[in-house]
Structures are given as C-alpha cells and as structure tokens.
PDB file with one MODEL, atoms N, CA, C and O in Angstrom:
MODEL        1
ATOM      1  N   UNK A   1      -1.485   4.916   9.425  1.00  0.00           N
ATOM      2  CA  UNK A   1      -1.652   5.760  10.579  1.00  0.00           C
ATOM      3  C   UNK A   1      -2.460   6.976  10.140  1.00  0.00           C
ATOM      4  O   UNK A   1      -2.244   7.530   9.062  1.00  0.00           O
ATOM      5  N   UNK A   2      -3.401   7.381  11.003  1.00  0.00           N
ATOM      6  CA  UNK A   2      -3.772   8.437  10.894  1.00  0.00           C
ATOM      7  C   UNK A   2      -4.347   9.545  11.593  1.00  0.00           C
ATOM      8  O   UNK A   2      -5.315   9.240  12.290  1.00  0.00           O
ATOM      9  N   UNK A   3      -4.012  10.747  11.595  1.00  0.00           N
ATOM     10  CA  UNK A   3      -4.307  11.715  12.507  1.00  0.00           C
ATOM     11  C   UNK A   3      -5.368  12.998  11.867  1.00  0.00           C
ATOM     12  O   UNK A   3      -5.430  13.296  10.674  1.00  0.00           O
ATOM     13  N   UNK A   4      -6.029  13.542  12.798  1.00  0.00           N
ATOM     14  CA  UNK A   4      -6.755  14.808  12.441  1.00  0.00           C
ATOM     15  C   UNK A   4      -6.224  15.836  13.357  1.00  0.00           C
ATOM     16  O   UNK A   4      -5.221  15.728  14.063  1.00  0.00           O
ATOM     17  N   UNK A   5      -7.117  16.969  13.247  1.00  0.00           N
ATOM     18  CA  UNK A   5      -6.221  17.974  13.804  1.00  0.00           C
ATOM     19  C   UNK A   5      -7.912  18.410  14.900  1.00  0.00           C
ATOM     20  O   UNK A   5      -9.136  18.392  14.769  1.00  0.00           O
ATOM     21  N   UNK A   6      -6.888  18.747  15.895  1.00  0.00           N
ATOM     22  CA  UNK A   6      -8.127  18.959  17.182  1.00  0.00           C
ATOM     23  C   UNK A   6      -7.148  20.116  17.973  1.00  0.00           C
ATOM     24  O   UNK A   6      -6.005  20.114  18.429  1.00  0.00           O
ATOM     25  N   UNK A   7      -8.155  21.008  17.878  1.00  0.00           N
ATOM     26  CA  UNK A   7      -7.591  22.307  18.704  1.00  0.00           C
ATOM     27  C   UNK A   7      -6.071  22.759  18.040  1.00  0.00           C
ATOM     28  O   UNK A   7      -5.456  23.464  18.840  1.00  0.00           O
ATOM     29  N   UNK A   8      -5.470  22.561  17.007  1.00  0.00           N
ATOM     30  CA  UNK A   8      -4.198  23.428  16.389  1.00  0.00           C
ATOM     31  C   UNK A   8      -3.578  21.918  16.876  1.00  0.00           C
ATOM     32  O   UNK A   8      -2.363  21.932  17.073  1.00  0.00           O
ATOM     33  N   UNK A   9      -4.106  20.926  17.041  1.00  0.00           N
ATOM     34  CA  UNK A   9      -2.870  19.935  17.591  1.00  0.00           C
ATOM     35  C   UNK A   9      -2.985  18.401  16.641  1.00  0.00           C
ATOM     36  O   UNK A   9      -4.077  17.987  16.252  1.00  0.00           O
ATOM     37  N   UNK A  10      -1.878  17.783  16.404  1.00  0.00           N
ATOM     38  CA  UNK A  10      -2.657  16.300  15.481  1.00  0.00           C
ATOM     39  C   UNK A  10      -2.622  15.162  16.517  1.00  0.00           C
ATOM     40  O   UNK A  10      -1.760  15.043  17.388  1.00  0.00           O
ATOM     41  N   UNK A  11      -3.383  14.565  16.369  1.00  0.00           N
ATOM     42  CA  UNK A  11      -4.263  13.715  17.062  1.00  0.00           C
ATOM     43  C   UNK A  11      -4.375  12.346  16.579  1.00  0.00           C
ATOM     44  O   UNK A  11      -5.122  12.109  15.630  1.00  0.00           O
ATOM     45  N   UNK A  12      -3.460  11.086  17.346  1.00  0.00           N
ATOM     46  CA  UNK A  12      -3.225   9.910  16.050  1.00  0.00           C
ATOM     47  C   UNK A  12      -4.526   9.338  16.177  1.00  0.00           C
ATOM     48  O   UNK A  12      -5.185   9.537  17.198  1.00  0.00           O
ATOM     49  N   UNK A  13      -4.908   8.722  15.337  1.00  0.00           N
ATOM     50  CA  UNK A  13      -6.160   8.000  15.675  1.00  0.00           C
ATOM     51  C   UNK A  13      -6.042   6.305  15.999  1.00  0.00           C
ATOM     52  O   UNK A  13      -6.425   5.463  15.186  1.00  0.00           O
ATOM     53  N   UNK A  14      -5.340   5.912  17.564  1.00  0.00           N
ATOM     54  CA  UNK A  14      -5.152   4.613  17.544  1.00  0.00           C
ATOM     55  C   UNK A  14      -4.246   4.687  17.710  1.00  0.00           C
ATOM     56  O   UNK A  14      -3.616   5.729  17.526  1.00  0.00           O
ATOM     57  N   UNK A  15      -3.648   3.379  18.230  1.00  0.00           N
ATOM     58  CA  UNK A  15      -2.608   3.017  18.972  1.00  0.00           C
ATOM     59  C   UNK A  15      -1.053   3.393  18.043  1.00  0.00           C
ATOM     60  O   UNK A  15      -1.371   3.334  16.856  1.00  0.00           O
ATOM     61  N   UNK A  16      -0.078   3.620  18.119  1.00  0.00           N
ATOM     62  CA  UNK A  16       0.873   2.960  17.372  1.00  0.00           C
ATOM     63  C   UNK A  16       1.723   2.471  18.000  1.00  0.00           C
ATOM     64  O   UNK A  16       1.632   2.553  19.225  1.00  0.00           O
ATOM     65  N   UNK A  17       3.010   1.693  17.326  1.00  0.00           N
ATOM     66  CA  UNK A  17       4.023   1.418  17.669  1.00  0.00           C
ATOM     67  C   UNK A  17       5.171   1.579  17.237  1.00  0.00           C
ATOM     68  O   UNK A  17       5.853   0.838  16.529  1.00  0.00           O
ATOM     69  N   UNK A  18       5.391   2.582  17.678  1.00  0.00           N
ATOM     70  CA  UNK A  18       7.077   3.507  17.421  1.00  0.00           C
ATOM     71  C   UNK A  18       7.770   3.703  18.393  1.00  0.00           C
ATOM     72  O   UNK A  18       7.482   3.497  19.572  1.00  0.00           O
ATOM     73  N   UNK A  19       8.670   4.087  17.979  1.00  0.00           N
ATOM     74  CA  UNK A  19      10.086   4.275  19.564  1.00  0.00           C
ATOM     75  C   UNK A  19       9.814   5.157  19.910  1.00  0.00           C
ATOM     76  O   UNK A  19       9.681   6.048  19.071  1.00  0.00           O
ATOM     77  N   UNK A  20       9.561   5.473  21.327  1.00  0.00           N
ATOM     78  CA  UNK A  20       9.455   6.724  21.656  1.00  0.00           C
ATOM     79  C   UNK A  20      10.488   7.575  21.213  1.00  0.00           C
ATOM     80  O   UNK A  20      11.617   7.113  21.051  1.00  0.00           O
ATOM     81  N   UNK A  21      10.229   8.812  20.987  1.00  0.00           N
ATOM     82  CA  UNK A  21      10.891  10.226  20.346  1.00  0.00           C
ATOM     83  C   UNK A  21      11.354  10.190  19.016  1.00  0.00           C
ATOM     84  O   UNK A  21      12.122  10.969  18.452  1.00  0.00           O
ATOM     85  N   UNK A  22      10.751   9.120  18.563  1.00  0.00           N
ATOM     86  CA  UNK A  22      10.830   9.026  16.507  1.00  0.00           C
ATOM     87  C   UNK A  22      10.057  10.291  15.693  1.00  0.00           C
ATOM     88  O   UNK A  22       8.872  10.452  15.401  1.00  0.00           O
ATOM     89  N   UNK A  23      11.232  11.098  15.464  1.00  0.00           N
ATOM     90  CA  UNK A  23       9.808  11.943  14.402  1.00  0.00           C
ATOM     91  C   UNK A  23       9.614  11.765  13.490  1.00  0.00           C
ATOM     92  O   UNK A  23      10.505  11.340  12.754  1.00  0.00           O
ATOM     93  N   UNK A  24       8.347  11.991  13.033  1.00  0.00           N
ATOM     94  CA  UNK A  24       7.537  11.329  11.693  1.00  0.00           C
ATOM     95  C   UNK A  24       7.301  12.843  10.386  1.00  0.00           C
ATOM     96  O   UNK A  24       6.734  13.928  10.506  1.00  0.00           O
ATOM     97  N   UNK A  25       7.717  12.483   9.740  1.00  0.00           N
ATOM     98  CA  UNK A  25       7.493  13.444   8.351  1.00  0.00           C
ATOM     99  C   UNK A  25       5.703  13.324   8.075  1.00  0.00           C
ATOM    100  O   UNK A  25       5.245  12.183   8.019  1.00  0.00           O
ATOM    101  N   UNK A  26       5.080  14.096   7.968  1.00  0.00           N
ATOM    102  CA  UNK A  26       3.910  14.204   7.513  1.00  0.00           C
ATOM    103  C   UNK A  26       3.488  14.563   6.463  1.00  0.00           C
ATOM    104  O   UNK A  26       3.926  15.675   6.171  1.00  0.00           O
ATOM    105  N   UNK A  27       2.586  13.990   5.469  1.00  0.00           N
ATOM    106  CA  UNK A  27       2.201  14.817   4.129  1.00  0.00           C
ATOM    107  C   UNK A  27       0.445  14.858   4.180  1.00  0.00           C
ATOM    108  O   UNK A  27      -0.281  13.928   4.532  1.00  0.00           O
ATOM    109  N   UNK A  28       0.152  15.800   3.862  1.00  0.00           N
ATOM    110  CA  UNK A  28      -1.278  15.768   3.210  1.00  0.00           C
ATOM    111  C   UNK A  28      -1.815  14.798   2.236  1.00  0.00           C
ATOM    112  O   UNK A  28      -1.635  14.806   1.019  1.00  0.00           O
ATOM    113  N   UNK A  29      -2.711  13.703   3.160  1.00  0.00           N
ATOM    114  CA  UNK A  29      -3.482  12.588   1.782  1.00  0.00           C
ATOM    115  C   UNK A  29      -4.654  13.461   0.913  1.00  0.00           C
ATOM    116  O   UNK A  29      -5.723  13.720   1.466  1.00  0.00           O
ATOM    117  N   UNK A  30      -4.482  13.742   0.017  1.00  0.00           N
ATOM    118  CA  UNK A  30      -5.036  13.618  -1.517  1.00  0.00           C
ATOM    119  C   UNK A  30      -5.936  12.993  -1.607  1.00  0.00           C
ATOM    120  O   UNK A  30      -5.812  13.178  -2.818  1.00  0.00           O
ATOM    121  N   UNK A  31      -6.934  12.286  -1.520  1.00  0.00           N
ATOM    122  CA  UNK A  31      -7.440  11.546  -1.891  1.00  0.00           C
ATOM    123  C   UNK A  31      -8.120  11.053  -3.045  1.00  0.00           C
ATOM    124  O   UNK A  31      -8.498   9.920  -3.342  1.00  0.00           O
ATOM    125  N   UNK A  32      -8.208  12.410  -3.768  1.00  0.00           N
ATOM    126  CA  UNK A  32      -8.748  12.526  -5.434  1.00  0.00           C
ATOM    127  C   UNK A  32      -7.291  11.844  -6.423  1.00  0.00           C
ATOM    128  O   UNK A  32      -6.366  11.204  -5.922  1.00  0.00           O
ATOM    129  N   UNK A  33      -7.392  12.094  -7.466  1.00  0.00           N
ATOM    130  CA  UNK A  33      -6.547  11.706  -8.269  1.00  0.00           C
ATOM    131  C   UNK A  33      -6.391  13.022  -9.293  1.00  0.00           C
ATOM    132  O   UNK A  33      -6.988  14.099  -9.299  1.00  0.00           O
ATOM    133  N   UNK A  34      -5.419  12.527 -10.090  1.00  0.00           N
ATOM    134  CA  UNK A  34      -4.770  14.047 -10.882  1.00  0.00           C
ATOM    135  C   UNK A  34      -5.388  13.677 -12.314  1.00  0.00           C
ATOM    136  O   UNK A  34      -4.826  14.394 -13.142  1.00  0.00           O
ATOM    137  N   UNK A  35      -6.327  12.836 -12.929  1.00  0.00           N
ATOM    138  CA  UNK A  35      -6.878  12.320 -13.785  1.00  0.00           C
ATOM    139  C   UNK A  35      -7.987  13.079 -14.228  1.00  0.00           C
ATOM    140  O   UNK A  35      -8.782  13.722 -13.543  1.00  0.00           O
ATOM    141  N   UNK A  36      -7.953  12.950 -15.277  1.00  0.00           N
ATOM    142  CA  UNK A  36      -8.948  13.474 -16.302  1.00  0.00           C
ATOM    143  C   UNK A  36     -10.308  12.670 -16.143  1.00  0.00           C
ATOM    144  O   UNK A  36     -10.054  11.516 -15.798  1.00  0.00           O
ATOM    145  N   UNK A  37     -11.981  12.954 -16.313  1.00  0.00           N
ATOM    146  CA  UNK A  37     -12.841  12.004 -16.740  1.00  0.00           C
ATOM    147  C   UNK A  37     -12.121  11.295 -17.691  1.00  0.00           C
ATOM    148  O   UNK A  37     -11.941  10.137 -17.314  1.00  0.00           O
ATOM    149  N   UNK A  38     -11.482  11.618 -19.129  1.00  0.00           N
ATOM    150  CA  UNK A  38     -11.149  10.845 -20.174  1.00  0.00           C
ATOM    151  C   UNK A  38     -10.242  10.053 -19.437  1.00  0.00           C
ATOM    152  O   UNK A  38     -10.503   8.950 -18.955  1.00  0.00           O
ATOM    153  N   UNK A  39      -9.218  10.625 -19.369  1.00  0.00           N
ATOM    154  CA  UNK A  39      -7.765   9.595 -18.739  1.00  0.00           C
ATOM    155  C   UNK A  39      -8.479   8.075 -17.831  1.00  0.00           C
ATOM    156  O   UNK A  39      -8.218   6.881 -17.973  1.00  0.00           O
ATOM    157  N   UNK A  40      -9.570   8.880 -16.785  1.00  0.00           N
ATOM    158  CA  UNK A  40      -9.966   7.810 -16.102  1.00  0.00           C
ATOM    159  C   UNK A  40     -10.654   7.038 -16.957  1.00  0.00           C
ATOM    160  O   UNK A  40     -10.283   5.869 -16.855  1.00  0.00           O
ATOM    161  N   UNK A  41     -11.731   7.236 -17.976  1.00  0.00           N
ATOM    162  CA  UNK A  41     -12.067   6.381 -18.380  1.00  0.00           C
ATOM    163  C   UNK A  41     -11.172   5.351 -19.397  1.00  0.00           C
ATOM    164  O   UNK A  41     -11.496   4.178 -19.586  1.00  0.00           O
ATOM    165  N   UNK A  42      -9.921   6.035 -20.049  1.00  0.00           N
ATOM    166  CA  UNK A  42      -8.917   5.293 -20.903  1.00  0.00           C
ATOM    167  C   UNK A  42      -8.441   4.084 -19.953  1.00  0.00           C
ATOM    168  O   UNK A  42      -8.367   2.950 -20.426  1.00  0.00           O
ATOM    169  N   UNK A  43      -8.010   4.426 -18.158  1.00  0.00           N
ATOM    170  CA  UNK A  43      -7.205   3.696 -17.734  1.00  0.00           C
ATOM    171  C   UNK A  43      -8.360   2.471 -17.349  1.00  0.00           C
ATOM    172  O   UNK A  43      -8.026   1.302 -17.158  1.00  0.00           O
ATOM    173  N   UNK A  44      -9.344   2.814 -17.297  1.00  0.00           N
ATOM    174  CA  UNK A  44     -10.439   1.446 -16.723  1.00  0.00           C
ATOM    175  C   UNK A  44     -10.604   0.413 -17.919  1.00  0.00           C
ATOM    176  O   UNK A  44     -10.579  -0.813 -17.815  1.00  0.00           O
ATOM    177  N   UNK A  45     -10.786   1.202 -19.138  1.00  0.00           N
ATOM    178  CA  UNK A  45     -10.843   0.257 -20.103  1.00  0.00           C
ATOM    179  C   UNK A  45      -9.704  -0.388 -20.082  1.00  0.00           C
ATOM    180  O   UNK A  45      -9.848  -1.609 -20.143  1.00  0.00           O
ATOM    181  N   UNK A  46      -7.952   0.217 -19.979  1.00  0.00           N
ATOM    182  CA  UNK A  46      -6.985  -0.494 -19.978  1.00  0.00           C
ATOM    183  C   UNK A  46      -7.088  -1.378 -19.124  1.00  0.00           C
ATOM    184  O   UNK A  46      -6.678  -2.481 -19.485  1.00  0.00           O
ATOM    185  N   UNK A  47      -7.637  -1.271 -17.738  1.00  0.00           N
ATOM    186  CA  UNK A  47      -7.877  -2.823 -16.658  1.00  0.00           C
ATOM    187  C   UNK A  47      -8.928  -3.533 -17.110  1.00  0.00           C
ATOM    188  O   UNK A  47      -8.896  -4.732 -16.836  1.00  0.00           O
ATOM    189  N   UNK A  48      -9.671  -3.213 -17.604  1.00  0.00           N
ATOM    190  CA  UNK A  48     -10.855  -4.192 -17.507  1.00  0.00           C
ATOM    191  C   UNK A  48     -10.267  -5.161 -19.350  1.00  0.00           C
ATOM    192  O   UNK A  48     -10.528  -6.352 -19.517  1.00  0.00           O
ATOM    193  N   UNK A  49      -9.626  -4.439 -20.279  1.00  0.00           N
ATOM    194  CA  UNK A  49      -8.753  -5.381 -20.925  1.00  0.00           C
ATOM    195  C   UNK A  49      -8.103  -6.254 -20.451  1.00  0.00           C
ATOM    196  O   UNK A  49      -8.266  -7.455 -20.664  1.00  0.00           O
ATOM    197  N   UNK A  50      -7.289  -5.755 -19.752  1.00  0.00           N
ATOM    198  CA  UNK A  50      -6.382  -6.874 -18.997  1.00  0.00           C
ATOM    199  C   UNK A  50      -7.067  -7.699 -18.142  1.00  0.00           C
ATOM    200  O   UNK A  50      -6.587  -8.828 -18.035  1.00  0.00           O
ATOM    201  N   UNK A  51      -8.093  -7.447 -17.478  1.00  0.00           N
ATOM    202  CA  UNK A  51      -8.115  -8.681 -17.013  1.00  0.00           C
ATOM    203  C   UNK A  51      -8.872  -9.937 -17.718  1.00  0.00           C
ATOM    204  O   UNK A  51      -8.805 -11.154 -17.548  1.00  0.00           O
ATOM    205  N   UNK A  52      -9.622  -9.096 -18.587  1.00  0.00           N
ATOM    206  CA  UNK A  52     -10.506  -9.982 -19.416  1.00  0.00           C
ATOM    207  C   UNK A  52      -9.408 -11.010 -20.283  1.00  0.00           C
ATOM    208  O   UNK A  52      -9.724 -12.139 -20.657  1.00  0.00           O
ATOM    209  N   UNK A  53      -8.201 -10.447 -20.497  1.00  0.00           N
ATOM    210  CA  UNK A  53      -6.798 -11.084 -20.803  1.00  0.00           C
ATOM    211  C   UNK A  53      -6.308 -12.291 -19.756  1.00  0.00           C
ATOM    212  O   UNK A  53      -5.916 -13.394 -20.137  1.00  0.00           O
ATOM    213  N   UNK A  54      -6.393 -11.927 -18.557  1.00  0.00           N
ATOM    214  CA  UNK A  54      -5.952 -12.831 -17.395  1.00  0.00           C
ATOM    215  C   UNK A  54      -6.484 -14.030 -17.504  1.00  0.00           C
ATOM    216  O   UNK A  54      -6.006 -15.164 -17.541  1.00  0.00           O
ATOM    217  N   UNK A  55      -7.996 -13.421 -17.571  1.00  0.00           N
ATOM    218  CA  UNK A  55      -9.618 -14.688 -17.326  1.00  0.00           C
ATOM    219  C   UNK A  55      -9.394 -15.215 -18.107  1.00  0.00           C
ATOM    220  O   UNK A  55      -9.466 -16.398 -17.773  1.00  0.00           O
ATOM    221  N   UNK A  56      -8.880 -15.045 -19.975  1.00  0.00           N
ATOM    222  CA  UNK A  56      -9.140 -15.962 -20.519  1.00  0.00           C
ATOM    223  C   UNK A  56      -7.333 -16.832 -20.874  1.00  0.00           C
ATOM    224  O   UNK A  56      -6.945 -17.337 -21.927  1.00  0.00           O
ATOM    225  N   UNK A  57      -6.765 -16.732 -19.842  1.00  0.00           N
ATOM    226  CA  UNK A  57      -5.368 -17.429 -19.603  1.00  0.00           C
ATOM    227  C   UNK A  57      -4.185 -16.887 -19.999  1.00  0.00           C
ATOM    228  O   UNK A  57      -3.069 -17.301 -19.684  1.00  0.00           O
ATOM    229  N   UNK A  58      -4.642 -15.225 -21.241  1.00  0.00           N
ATOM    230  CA  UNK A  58      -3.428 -15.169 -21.555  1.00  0.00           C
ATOM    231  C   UNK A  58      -2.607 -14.175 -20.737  1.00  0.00           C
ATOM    232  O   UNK A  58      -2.758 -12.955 -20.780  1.00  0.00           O
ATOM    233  N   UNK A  59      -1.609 -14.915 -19.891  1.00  0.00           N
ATOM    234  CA  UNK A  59      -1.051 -14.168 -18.741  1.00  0.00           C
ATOM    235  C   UNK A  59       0.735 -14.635 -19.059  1.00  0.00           C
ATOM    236  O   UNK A  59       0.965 -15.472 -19.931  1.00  0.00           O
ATOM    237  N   UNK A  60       1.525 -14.199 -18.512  1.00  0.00           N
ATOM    238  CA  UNK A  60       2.836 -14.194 -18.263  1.00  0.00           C
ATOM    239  C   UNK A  60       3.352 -14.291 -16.780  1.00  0.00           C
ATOM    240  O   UNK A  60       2.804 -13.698 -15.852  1.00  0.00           O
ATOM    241  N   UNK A  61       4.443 -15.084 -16.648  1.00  0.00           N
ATOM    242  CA  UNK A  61       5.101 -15.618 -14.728  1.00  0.00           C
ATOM    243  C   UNK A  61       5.518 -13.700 -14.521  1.00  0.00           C
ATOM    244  O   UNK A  61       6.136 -12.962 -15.287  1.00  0.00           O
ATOM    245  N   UNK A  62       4.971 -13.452 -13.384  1.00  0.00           N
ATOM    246  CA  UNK A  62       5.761 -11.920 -13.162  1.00  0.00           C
ATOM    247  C   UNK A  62       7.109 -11.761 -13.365  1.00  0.00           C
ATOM    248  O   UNK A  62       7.492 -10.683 -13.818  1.00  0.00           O
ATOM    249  N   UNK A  63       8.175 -12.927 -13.029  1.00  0.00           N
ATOM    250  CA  UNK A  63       9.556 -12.598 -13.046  1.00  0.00           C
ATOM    251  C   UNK A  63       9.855 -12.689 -14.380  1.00  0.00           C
ATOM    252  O   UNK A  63      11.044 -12.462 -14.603  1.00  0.00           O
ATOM    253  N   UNK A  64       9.024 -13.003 -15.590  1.00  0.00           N
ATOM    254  CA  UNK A  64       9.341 -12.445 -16.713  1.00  0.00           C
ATOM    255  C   UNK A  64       9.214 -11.489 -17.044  1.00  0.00           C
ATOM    256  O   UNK A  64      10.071 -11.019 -17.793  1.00  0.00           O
ATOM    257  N   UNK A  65       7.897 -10.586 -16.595  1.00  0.00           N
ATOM    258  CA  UNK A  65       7.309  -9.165 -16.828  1.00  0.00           C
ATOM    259  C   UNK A  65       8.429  -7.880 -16.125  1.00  0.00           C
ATOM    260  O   UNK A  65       8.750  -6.752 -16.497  1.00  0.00           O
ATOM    261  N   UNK A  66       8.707  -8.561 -15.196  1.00  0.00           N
ATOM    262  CA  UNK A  66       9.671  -7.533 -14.303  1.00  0.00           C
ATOM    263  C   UNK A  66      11.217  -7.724 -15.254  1.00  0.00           C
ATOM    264  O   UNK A  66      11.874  -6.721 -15.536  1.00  0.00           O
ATOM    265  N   UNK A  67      11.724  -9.300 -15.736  1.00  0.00           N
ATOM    266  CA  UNK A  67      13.190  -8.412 -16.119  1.00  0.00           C
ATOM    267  C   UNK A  67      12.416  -7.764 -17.483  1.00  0.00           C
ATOM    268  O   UNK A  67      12.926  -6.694 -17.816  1.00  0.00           O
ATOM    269  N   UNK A  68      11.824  -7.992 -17.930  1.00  0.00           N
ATOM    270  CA  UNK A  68      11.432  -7.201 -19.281  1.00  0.00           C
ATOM    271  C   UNK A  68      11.433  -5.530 -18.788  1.00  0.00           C
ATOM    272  O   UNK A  68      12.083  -4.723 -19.452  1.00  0.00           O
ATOM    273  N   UNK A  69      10.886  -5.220 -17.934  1.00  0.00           N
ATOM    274  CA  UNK A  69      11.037  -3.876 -17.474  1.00  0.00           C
ATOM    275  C   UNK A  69      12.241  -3.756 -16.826  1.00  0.00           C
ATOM    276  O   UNK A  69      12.483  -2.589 -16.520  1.00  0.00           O
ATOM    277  N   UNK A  70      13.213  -4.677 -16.458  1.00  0.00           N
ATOM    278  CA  UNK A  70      14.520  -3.673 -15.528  1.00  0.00           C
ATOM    279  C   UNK A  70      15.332  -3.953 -17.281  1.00  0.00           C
ATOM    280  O   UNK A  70      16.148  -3.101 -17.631  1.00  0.00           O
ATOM    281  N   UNK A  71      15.101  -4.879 -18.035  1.00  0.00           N
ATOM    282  CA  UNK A  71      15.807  -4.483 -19.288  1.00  0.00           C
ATOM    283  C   UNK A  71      15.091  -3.493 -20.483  1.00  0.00           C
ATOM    284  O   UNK A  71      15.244  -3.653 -21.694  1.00  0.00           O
ATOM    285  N   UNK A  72      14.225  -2.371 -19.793  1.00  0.00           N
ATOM    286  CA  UNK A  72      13.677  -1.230 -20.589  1.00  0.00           C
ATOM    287  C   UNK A  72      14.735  -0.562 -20.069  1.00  0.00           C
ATOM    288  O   UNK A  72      15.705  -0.275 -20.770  1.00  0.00           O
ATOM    289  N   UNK A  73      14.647  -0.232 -18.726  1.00  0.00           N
ATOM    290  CA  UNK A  73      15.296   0.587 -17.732  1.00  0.00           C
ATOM    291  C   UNK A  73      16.527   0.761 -18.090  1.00  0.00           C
ATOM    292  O   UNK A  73      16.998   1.874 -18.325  1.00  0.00           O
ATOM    293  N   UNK A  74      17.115  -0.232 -18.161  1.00  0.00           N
ATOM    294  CA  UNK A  74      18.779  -0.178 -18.412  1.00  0.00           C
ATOM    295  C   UNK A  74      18.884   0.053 -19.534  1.00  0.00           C
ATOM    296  O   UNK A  74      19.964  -0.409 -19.903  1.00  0.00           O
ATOM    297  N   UNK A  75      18.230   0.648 -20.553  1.00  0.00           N
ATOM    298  CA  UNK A  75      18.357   0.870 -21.958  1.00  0.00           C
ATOM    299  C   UNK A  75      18.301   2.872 -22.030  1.00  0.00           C
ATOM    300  O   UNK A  75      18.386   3.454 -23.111  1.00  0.00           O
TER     301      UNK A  75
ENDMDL
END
C-alpha cells in the first residue's frame, strides 16, 4: 500500500481492502540502506558466491538449513 501526502493529508494510492474503521500504523519507507560502499560490496560478493555455489549443485534441502539455525538459536 501506498500513500503520499497532498495538502497536509495522506492519500492511498489505489484501491484497498480493509474493514472499514481499521487503523493502520504508518512508518516512513527508507529506501536507501544503512550499508557501507565496502559492506555493500562484501555482501554482493557474498551472493554472487553463493550462487555460483547453487549453479554448480552444491546446495542443501532448506529444512536442513533452517533446523541448523533454530539449533544455533536454542544454544
């Protein structure tokens, strides 16, 4: 959903479908990121590893990857 502001007022852009008299919490979208040039360039190389990992088959079923992380979590 999204709204701008016209005359002090917000303005949805498009239809929605909500119950009438639902109020909605609003936040300011960001659209930049909180990243460094470096950071960004560290995290692209980290994707473009991985996928070059994917392409060449070596991959894992997600429901292994996930309990591996809820058994970090619980540690």
């Amino acid at each position: 959903m999204r709204a701008k502001v016209t005359n002090g007022r917000l303005v949805v852009e498009g239809p929605v479908d909500l119950p009438e008299g639902m109020v909605l919490d609003l936040v300011i979208d960001d659209e930049g990121d909180d990243l460094t040039d470096g950071e960004r360039d560290r995290l692209h190389a980290a994707m473009n590893r991985a996928w070059e990992s994917a392409q060449a088959g070596r991959v894992k079923p997600a429901q292994d990857v996930l309990r591996h992380l809820r058994e970090r979590r619980a540690d």
